[in-house]
C-alpha positions, 0 to 999 in steps of 0.5 A, a space after each residue: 563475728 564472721 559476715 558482721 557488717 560495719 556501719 557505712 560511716 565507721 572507720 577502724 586503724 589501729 595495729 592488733 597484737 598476738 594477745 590481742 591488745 590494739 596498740 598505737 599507730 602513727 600519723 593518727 591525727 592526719 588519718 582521722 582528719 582524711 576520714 572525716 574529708 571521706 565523710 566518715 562521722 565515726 573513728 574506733 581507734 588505739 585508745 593510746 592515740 585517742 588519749 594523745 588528741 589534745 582537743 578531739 572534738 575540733 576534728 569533727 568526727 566522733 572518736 572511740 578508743 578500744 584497748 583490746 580486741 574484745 572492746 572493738 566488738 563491742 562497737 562494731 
C-alpha cells in the first residue's frame, strides 16, 4: 500500500495497535467537528467512537468506522 494517495477530502484518527486493531481515541467528537470546519466531507475513524456518536448525521460530514487495519484499506 506503499505510494497509495488518500482522497484530498478523508480525514483518518484513531490509535493502531500492535495486532493491528484501531482502537478509541479521546475528544473524537471535537476532532470530527474541526475537520468538517477544515472542509473535510469524510471521517474513517475507531469504530469504538463512532458507535459512541449519539446523532452522527448532525455533524456534517460523513463517518466510517473500521475495527482493524485491514478494514481501513479498504477505504483508503
Amino acid at each position: 500500500y506503499k505510494n497509495r494517495h488518500v482522497d484530498a477530502g478523508t480525514i483518518v484518527f484513531g490509535e493502531a495497535g500492535l495486532t493491528g486493531e484501531i482502537r478509541g481515541v479521546s475528544q473524537a467528537e471535537q476532532r470530527i467537528r474541526e475537520a468538517k470546519k477544515m472542509g473535510f466531507t469524510r471521517c474513517i475513524m475507531p469504530q469504538s467512537n463512532v458507535d459512541g456518536i449519539i446523532e452522527p448525521e448532525k455533524l456534517g460530514i460523513r463517518l466510517v468506522g473500521v475495527s482493524n487495519v485491514a478494514e481501513l484499506l479498504q477505504y483508503i
